[in-house]
N, C-alpha and C positions, 0 to 999 in steps of 0.2 A: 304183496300189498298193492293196489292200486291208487293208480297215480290220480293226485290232487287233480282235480278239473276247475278252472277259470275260466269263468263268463264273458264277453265282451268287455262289457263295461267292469268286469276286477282287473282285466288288462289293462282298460285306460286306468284305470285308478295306480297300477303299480308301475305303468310306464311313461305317465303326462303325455301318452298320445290320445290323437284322437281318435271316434268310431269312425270315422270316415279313410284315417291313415293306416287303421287296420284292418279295413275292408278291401283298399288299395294293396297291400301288402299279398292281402287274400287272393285276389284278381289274378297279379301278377305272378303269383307263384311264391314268391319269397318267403311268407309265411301263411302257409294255405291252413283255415281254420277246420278242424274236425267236426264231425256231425253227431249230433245224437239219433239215434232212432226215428227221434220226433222230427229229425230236419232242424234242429236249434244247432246255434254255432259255438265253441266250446273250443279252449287250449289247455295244454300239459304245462309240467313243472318245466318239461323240454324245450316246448316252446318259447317258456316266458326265459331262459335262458336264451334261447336262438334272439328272440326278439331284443333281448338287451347286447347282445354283440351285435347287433344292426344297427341301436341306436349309437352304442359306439365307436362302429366304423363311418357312419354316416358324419361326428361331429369330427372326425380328422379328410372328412373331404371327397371320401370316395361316393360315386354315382349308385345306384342301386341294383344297375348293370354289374358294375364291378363287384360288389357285396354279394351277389347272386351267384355270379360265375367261379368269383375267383377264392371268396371268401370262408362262405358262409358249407357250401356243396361244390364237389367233395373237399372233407377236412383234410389238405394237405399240409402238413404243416410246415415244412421246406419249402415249397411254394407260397405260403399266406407270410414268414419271414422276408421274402424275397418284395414280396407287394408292399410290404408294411415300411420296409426298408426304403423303399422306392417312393412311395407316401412321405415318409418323415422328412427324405430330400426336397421333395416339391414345397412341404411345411417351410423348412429352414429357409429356401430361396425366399417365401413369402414374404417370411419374417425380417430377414435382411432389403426385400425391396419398403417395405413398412418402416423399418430401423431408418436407411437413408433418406426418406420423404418427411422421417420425424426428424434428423436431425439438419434438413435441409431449412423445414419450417422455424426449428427455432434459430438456424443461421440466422433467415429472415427478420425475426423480434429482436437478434439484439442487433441486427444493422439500424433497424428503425430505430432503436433508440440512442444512435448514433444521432438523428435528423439527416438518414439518409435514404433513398429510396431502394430497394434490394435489386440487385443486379437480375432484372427477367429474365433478359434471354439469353446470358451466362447461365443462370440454372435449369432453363427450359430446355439448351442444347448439352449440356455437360453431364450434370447430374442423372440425366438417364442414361449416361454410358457407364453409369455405376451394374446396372443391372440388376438381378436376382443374385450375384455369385453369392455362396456360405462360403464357411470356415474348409467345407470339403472340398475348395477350390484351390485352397494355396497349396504347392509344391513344396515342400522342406528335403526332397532327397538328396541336392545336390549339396545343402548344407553338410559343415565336418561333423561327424556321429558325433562326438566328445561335446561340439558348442550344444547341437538340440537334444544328448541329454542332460546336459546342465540348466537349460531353459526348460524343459518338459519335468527335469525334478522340480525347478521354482513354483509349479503348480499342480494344484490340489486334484485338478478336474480336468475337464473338459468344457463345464461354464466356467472355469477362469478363464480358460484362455478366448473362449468368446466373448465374454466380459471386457478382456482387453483390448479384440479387435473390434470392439463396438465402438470403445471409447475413443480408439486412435480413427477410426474413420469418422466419430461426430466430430474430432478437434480439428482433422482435415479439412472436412467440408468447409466447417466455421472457418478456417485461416482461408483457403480459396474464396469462398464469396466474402469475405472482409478484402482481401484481395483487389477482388474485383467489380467490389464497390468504393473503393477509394478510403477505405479506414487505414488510417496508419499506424504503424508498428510501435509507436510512441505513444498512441491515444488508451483512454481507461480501459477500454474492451479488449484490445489487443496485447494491453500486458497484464490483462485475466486472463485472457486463453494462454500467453505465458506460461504463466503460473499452474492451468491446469493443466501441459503437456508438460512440466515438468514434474508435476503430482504420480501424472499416468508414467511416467520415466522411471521417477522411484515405485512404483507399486509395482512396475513390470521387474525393475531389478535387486530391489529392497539395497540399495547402495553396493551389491556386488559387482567387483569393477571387472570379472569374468562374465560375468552377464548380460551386462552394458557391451562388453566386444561382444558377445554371440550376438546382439540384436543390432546392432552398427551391419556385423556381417549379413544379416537377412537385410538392412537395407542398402547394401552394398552391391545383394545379386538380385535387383530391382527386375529382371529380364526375368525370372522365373515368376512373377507373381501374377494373379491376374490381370489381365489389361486395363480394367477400372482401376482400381485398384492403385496401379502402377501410375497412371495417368493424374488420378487424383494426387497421388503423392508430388509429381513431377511439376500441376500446377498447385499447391499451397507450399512446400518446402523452402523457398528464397525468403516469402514471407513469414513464418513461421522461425529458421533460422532467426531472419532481422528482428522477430520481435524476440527470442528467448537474447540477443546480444543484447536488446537495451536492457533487460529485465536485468540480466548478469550485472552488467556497471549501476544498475539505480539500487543493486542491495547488496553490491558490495560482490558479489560473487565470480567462482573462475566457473567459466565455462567446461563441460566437461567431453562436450562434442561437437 
């Protein structure tokens, strides 16, 4: 049976490109258009697949260099795992340097609503030594097998445990530039981020007091973590402590670390 033939324009219609992006594509080689008899231009069912893993790989970032070379011809697929793999890395950095600058910026809003002005050149110098690192940065080898799999049973996924290094580096930031903007550990803002480092405490250990020591012991071997990372902790943790102490005595509560 012979294969469905598509017109220029049924391509733009099934793929929201343009005739000019699939004329481009034709040029280049990437998706080089068939002929008819007549010299008209004309694609396969093949094609409009080929063409939909282009627009694919195109929205995770790769060049059309790399989609040509590496992706698309020849289909290896030990090699296109390998790229994709390497892709997903660059994604995730992104996304953590994006995460940081988002929760830098709402540091910023609730210091202002302190009637303070946000410490610039503390986070103009500092906050970029956060970097791109992911989740695929921290070291856990040298922890005891028995702590991280009690901590690796307490969750579900793999977006849990991002989920919580998200939350522990926005609460970070937030206590460093509260820090070092002059908000104090007794003021409303500082014994809400109390309250929510102790939130993200219970969600990380659901009140297992085995769990609570596995994550004491991760921030005990501070020297394996990443340098940001490690740095951020080293500036907001005195402050952070002092405000979970007031928080303790204003509800009555015992401290549990």
């Amino acid at each position: 049976m012979a294969q469905k033939k598509y017109s220029i324009k049924e391509m733009v219609a099934a793929s929201g490109l343009t005739t000019r992006t699939l004329q481009h594509y034709d040029n280049i080689g990437l998706l080089p258009a068939r002929r008819t008899e007549g010299g008209r231009r004309f694609y396969t069912e093949a094609d409009l697949i080929k063409l939909e893993q282009i627009i694919f790989y195109k929205s995770l970032g790769f060049s059309l260099n790399q989609i040509q070379e590496n992706l698309i011809s020849p289909p290896d697929l030990p090699a296109m795992e390998r790229i994709l793999s390497a892709q997903a890395r660059i994604l995730y950095r992104q996304i953590e340097a994006m995460h940081t600058s988002l929760a830098a910026l709402e540091a910023c809003q609730e210091v202002i609503k302190t009637k303070r002005i946000p410490p610039w050149k503390f986070l103009s110098s500092f906050i970029s030594q956060l970097g791109q690192k992911d989740f695929h940065s921290w070291d856990f080898s040298t922890l005891d097998p028995k702590v991280l799999q009690e901590i690796s049973a307490h969750f579900p996924n793999l977006e849990a445990v991002v989920g919580l290094l998200h939350t522990w580096k926005k609460l970070s930031i937030k206590a460093a530039v509260f820090k070092a903007a002059g908000v104090g550990p007794v003021e409303p803002a500082a014994q809400e981020l109390a309250a929510e480092w102790m939130k993200m405490a219970h969600a990380a250990t659901g009140g297992d007091a085995k769990l609570l020591k596995g994550f004491l012991a991760i921030d005990q071997n501070r020297e394996t973590w990443p340098e940001g990372a490690r740095k951020l902790m080293e500036e907001a943790d005195d402050y952070i402590s002092e405000c979970y102490r007031v928080y303790c005595e204003r509800n009555g509560l015992e401290p549990v670390w």
